[in-house]
DOVO-732411 format. One record per residue (C-alpha): residue number from 1; chain; x, y, z. Coordinates in steps of 0.02 Angstrom, whole numbers. Layout:
residues N
+-----+--------+--------+--------+--------+
! num ! chaine !     xx !     yy !     zz !
+-----+--------+--------+--------+--------+
! NUM !      A !      X !      Y !      Z !
...
+-----+--------+--------+--------+--------+
END
This chain:
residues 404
+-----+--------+--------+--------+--------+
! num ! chaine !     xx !     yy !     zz !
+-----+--------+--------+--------+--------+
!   1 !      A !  -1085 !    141 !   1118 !
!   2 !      A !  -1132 !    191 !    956 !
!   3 !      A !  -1182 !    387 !    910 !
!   4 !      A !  -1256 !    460 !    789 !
!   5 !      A !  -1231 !    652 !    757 !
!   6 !      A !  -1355 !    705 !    651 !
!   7 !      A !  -1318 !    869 !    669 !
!   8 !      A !  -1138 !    883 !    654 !
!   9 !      A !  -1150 !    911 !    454 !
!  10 !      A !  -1250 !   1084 !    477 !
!  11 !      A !  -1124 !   1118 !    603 !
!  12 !      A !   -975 !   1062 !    528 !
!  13 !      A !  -1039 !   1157 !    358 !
!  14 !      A !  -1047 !   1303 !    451 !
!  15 !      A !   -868 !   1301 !    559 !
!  16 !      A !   -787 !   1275 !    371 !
!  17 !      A !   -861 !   1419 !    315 !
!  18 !      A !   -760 !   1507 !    432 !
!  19 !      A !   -585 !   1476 !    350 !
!  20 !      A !   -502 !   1316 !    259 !
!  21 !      A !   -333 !   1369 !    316 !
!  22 !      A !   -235 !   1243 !    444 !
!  23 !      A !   -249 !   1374 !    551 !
!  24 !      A !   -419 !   1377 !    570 !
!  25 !      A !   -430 !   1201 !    604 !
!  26 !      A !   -423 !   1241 !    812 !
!  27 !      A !   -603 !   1291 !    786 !
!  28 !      A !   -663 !   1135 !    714 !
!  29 !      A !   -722 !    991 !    818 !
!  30 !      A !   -588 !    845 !    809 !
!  31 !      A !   -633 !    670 !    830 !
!  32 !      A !   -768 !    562 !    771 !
!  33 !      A !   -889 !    708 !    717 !
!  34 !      A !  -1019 !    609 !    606 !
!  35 !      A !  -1072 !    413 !    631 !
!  36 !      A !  -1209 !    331 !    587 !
!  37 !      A !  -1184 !    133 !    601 !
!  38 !      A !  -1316 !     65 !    505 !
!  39 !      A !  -1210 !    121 !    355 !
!  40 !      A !  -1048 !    125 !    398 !
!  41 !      A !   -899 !     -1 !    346 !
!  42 !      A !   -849 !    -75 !    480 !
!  43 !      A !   -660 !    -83 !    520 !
!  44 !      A !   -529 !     28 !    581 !
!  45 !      A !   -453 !    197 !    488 !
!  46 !      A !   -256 !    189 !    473 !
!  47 !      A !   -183 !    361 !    432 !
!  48 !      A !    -26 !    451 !    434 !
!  49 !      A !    -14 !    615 !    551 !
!  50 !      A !    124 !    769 !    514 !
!  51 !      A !    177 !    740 !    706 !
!  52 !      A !    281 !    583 !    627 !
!  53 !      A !    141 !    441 !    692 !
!  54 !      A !     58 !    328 !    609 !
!  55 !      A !   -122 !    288 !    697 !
!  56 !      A !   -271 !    177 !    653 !
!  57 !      A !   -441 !    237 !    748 !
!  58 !      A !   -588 !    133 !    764 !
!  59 !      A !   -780 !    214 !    704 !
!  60 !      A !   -788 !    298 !    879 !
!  61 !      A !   -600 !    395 !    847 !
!  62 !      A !   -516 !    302 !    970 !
!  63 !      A !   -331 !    267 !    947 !
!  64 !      A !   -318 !     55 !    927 !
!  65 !      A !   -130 !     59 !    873 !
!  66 !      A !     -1 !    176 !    820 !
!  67 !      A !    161 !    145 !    727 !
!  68 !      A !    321 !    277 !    783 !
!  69 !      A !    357 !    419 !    879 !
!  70 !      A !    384 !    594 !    872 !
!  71 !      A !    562 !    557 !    852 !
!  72 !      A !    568 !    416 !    708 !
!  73 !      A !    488 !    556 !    617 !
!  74 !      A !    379 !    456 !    508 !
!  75 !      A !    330 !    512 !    353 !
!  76 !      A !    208 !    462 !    211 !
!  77 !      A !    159 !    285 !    285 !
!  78 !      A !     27 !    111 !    182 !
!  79 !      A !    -34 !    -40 !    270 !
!  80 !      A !     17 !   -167 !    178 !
!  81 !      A !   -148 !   -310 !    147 !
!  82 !      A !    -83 !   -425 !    225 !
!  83 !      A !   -148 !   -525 !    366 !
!  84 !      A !      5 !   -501 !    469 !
!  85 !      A !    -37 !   -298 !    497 !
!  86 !      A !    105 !   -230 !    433 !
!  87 !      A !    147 !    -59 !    361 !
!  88 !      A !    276 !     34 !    267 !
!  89 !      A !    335 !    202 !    298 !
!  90 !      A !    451 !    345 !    235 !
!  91 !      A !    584 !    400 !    364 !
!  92 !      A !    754 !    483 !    363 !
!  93 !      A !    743 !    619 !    273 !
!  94 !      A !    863 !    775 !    204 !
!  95 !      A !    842 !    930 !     85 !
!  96 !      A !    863 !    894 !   -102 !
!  97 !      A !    932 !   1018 !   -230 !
!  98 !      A !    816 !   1082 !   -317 !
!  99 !      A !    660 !   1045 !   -217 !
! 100 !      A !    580 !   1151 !    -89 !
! 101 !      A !    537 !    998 !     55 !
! 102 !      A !    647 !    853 !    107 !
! 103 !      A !    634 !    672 !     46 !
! 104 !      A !    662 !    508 !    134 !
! 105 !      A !    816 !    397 !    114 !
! 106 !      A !    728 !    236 !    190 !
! 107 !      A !    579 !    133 !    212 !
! 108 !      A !    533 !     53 !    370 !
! 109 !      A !    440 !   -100 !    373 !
! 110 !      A !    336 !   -124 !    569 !
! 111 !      A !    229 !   -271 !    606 !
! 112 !      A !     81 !   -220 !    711 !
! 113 !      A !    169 !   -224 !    885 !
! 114 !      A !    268 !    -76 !    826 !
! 115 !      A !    408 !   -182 !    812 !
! 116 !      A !    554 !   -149 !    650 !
! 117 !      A !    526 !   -305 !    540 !
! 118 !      A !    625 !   -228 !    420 !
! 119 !      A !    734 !    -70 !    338 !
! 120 !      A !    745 !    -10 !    152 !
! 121 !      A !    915 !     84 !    133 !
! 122 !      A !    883 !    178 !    -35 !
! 123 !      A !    880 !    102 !   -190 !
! 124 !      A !   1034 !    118 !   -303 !
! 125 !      A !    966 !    176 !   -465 !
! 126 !      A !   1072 !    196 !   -651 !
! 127 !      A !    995 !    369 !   -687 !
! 128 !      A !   1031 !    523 !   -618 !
! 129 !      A !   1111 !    569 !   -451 !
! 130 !      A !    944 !    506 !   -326 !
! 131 !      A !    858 !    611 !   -231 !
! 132 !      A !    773 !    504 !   -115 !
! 133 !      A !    619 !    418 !   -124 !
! 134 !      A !    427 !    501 !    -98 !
! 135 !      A !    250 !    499 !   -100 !
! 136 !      A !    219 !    310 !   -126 !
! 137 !      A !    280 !    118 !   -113 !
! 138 !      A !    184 !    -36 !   -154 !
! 139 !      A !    216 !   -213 !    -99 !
! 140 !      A !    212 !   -352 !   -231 !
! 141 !      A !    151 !   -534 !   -229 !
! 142 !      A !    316 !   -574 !   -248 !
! 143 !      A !    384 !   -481 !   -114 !
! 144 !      A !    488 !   -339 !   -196 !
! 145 !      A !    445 !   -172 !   -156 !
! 146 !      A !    383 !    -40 !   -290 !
! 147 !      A !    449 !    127 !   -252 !
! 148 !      A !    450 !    294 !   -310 !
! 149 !      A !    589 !    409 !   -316 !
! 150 !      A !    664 !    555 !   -401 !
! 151 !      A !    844 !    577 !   -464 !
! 152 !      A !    905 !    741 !   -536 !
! 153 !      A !    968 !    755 !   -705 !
! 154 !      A !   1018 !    865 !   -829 !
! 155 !      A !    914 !    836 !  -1012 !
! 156 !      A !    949 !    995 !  -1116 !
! 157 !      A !    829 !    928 !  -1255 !
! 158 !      A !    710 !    944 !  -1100 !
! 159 !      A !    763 !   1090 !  -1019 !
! 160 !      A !    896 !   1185 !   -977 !
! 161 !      A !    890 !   1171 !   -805 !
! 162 !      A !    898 !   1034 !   -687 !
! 163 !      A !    766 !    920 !   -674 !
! 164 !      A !    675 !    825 !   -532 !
! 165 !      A !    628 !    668 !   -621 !
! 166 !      A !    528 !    548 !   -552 !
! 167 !      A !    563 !    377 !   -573 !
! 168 !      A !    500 !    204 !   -489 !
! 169 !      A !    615 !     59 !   -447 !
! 170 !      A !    556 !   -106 !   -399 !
! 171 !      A !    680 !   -175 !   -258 !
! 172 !      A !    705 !   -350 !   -164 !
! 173 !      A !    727 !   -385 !     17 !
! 174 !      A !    917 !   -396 !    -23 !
! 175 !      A !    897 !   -238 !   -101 !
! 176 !      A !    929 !   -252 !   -281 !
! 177 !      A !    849 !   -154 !   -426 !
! 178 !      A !    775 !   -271 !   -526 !
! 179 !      A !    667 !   -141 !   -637 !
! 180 !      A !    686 !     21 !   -658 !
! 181 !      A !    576 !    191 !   -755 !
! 182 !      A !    620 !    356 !   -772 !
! 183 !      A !    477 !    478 !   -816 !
! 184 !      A !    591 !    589 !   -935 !
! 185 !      A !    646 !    454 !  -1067 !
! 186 !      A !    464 !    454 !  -1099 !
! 187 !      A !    433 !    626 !  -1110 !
! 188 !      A !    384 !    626 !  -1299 !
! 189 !      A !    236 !    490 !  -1252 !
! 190 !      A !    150 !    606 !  -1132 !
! 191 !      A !    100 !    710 !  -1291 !
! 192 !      A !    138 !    888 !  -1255 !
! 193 !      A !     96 !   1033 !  -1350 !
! 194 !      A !    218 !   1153 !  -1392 !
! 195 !      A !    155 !   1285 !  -1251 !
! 196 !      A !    168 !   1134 !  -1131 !
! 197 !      A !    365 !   1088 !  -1171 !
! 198 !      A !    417 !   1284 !  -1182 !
! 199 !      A !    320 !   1311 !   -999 !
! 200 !      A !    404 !   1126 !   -941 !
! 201 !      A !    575 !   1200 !  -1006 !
! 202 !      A !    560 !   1362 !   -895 !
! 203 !      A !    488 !   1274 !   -752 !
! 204 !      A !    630 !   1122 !   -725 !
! 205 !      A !    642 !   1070 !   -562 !
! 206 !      A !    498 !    965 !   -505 !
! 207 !      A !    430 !    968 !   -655 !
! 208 !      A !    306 !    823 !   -644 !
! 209 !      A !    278 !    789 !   -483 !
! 210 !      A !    230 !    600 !   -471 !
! 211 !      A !    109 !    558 !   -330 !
! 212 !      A !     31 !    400 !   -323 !
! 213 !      A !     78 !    225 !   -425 !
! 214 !      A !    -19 !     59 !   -402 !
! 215 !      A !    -35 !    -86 !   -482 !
! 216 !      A !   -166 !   -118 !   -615 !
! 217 !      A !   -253 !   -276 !   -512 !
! 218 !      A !   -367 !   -424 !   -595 !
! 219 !      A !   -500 !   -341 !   -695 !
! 220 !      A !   -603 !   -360 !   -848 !
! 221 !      A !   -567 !   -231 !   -940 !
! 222 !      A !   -563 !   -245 !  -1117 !
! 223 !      A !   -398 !   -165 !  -1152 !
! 224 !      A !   -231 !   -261 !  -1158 !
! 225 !      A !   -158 !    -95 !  -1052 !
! 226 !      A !   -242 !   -147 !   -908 !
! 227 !      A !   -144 !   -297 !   -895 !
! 228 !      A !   -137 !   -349 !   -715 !
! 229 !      A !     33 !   -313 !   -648 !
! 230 !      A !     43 !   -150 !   -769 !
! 231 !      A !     68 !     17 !   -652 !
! 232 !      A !    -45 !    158 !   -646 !
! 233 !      A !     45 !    328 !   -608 !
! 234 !      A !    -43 !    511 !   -557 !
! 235 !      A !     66 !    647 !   -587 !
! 236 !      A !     12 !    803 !   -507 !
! 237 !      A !    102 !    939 !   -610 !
! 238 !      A !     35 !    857 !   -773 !
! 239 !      A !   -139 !    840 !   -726 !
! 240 !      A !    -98 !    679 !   -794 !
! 241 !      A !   -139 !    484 !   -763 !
! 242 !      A !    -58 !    346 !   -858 !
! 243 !      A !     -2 !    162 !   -825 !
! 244 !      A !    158 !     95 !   -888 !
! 245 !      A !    178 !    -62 !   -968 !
! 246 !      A !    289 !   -163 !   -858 !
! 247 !      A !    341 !   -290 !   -979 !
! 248 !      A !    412 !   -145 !  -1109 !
! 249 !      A !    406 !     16 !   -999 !
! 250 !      A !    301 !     94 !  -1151 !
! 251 !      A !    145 !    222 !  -1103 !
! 252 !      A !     -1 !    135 !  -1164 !
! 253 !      A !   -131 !    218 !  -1073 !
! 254 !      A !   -140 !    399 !  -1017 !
! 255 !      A !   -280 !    521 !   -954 !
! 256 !      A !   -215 !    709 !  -1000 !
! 257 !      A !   -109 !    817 !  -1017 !
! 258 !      A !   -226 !    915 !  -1135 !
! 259 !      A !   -405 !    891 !  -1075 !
! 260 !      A !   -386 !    934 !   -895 !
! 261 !      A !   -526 !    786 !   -851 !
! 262 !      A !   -425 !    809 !   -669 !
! 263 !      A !   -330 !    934 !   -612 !
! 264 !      A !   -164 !    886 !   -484 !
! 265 !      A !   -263 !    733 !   -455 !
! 266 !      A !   -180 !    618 !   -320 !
! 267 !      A !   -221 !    438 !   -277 !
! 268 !      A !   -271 !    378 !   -450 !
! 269 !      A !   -311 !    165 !   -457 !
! 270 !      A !   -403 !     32 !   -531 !
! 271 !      A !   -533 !      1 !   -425 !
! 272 !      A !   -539 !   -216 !   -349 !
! 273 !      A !   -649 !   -331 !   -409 !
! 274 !      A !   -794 !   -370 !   -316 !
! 275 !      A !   -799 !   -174 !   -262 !
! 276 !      A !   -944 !    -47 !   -328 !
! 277 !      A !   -857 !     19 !   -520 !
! 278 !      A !   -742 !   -129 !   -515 !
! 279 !      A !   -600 !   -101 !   -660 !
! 280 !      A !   -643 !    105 !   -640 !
! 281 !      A !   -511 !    230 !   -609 !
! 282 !      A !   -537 !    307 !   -446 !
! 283 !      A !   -452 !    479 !   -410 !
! 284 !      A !   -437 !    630 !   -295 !
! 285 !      A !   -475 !    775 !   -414 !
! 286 !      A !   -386 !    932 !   -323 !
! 287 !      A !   -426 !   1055 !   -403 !
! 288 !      A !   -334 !   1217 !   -369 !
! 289 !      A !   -208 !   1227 !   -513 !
! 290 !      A !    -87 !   1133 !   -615 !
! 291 !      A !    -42 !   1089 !   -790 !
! 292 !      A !     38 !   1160 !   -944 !
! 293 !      A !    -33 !   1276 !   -959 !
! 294 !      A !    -96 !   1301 !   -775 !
! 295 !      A !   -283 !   1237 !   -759 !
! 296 !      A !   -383 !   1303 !   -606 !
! 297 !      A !   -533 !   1252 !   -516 !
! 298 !      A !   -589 !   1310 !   -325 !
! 299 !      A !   -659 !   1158 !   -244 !
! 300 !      A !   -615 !    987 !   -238 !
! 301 !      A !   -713 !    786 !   -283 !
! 302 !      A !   -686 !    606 !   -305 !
! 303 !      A !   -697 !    549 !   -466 !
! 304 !      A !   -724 !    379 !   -539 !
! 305 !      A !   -664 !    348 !   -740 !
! 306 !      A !   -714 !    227 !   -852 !
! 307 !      A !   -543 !    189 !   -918 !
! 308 !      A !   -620 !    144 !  -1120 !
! 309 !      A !   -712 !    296 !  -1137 !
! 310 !      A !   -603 !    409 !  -1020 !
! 311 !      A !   -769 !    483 !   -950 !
! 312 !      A !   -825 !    532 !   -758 !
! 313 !      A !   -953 !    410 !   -740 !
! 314 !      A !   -989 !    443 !   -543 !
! 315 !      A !   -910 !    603 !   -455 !
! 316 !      A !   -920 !    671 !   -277 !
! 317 !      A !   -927 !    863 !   -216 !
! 318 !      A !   -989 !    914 !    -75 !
! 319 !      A !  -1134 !    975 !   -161 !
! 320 !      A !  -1182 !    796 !   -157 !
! 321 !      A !  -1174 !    813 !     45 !
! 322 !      A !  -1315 !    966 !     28 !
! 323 !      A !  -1129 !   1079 !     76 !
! 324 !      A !  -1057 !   1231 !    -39 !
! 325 !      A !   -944 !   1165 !   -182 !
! 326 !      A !   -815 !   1242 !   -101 !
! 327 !      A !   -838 !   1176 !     57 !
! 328 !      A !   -753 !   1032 !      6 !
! 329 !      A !   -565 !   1089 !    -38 !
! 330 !      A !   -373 !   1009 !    -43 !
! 331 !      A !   -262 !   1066 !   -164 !
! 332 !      A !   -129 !    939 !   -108 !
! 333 !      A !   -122 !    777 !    -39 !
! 334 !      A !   -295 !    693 !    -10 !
! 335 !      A !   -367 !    530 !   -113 !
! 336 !      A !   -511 !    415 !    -92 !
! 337 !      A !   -547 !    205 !    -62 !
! 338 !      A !   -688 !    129 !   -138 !
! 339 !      A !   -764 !     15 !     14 !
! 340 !      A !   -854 !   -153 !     29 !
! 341 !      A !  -1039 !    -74 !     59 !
! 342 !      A !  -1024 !     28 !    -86 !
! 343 !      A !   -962 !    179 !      4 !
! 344 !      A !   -811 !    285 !    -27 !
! 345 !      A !   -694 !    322 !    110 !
! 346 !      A !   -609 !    512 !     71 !
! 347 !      A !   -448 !    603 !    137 !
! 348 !      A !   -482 !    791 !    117 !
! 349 !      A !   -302 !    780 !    176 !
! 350 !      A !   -246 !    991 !    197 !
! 351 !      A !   -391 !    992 !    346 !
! 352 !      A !   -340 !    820 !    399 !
! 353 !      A !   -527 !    759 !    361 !
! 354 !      A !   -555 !    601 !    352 !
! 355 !      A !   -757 !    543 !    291 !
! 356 !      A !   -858 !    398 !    221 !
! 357 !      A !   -984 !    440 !     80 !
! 358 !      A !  -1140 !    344 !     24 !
! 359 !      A !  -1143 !    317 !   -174 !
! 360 !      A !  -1284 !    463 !   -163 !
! 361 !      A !  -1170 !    585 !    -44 !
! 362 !      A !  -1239 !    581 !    135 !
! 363 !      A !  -1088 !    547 !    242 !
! 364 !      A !  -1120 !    389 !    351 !
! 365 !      A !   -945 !    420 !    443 !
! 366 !      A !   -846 !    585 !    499 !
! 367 !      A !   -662 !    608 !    581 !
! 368 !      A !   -563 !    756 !    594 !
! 369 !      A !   -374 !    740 !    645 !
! 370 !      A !   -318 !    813 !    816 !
! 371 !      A !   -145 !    785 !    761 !
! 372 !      A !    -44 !    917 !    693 !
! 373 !      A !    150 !    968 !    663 !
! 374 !      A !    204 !   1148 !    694 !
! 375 !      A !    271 !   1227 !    520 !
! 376 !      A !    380 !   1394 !    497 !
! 377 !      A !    208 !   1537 !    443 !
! 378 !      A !    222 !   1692 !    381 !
! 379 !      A !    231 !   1795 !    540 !
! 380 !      A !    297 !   1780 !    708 !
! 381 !      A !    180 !   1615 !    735 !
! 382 !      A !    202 !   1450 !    657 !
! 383 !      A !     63 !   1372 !    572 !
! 384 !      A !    -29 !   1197 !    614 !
! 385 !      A !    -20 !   1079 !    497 !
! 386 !      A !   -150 !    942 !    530 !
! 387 !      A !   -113 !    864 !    343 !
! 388 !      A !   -143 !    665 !    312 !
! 389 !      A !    -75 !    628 !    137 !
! 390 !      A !   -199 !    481 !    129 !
! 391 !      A !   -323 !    361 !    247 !
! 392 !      A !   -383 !    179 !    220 !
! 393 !      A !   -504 !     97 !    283 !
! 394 !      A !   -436 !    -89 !    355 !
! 395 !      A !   -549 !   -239 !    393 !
! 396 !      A !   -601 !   -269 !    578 !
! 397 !      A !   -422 !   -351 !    656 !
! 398 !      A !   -306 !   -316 !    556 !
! 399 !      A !   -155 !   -230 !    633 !
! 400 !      A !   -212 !   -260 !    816 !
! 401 !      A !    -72 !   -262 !    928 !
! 402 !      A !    -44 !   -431 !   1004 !
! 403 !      A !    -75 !   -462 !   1197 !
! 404 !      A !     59 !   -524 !   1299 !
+-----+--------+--------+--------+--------+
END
């Protein structure tokens, strides 16, 4: 039956007031909290939970399907559009040098039964010893994979240190590289100053931090970068966007380093045709801080960029919502999907908040995550992590699990 919760924004408002910590999140109410149907996109949610399951809920938070268990340990996991229901996901992973968290060493491709269609060993790339793979994968038209990884090398005129590099690979079923980009042999297009390369020197390691790619679909926008079949790339530690020629692997388009329009932005893509701000840029703009030098702001919104001007042309916060700026806060993970109706469907991903906004703001759909993996804290108790990296909104059907 369908609800409507009209109070559950005053409510919720107030509960996040309390604390925005994971560990405050046993005070919130989980489940479908907001719903009004009238102005809701209908379909069901697919996320990725830190317990190592992928789920898909339908408006009323009930589970429909759910990809894994607790011990296939599934990590960052997309649906892939297709009308079979099938999804990819991140899985086997191991600590890497000179990076705080694991990364995966395969990809899993399930049909919607749950079943294995298919395994990714990791890609064998020319660069750098690899470090596994991370954050995001993207299935092409013609069937190769788009992955990103990160390989470690050593690039003195870079730093001294040891670098993380990120770098995406484009693999077949039969798993060879057929194309291949590594983010430090085009470190001179990203335009650095000369603070930014002496703090990038110091800092090594994961020194970019790549978190989102896609690729640049049709679109009418009047600048040969936006070819379709180009890649867009967010990198977090750059506060930078920028999409990659495919045909010459040259930069041609880039949003930062030095204006800080986001700031450890994650999710960034060229919104479909046929969708509200068709041939945009949509993005999650963090917040927090990142950048060289570090940038810093204390709440989070959605963005949407036209890509000529490189202006905000529409923006959410959760001012727009009637909340407190700050209200609405993830300084990791998190992105946003620009919906059928017009609406915008948002992963405030460190509280594991899932929510559909009107162009205006009012939210016409609420879920909060009951799902949560126990990390290490900094005192005798562990800490709940009820992260989603990022949520999409899937038409009514797809991924069902067949009946027998």
């Amino acid at each position: 039956m369908h609800r409507a919760f009209a109070s559950a924004p005053l409510l919720l408002a107030t509960l996040f007031l309390l604390g925005g910590t994971a560990s405050s999140q046993t005070i919130i109410p989980t489940g479908t909290t907001v719903w009004f149907p009238p102005y809701e996109q209908p379909g069901n949610t697919f996320f990725n939970a830190p317990d190592g399951i992928a789920r898909m809920v339908d408006a009323s938070g009930q589970i429909v399907n759910q990809w894994g268990t607790p011990e296939s340990q599934l990590g960052i996991a997309k649906p892939i559009f297709d009308p079979g229901g099938h999804i990819l996901a991140m899985t086997g992973f191991v600590a890497v040098p000179h990076y705080p968290r694991p990364r995966a060493t395969r990809l899993v491709q399930f049909d919607a039964s749950g079943r294995v269609f298919f395994e990714f060993d990791v890609p064998v790339v020319s660069v750098g010893t690899l470090a596994g793979i991370h954050h995001d994968m993207e299935r092409l038209e013609n069937g190769n994979t788009l992955i990103l990884c990160s390989t470690l090398v050593d690039i003195p005129a870079i730093s001294p240190k040891t670098l993380v590099d990120d770098c995406i690979v484009e693999q077949t079923f039969s798993g060879d590289v057929v194309w291949e980009w590594y983010t430090h042999q085009h470190f001179d297009q990203f335009g650095f100053s000369d603070e930014a390369k002496a703090q990038i020197a110091d800092a090594a390691g994961d020194w970019a931090h790549a978190n989102s790619l896609s690729v640049i679909p049709p679109n009418d926008i009047p600048d040969p970068a936006f070819t379709p079949g180009n890649i867009m790339v967010s990198y977090r530690q750059l506060n930078t966007i920028i999409v990659i020629d495919k045909a010459t692997g040259a930069i041609v388009w880039k949003l930062g380093p030095a204006d800080s329009i986001t700031i450890g932005q994650h999710d960034a893509h060229v919104i479909h045709q046929g969708l509200q701000g068709a041939g945009r840029v949509l993005a999650f703009d963090n917040g927090l801080s990142a950048g060289y030098p570090l940038t810093s702001r204390a709440f989070s919104r959605v963005v949407e960029i036209d890509p000529i001007s490189k202006t905000v042309v529409w923006v959410y916060t959760a001012a727009h919502s009637g909340l407190p700026f700050w209200s609405f806060f993830s300084p990791i993970i998190s992105g946003a999907q620009r919906l059928p109706n017009g609406n915008t469907l948002i992963t405030e991903g460190t509280k594991g908040r899932l929510f559909e906004v009107m162009p205006n703001g009012p939210i016409a759909w609420e879920y909060v995550s009951p799902f949560y993996d126990l990390n290490p804290g900094p005192g005798i108790l562990p800490v709940k992590d009820f992260g989603i990296f990022r949520a999409y909104r899937m038409p009514p059907g797809w991924g069902l699990p067949s009946t027998p």
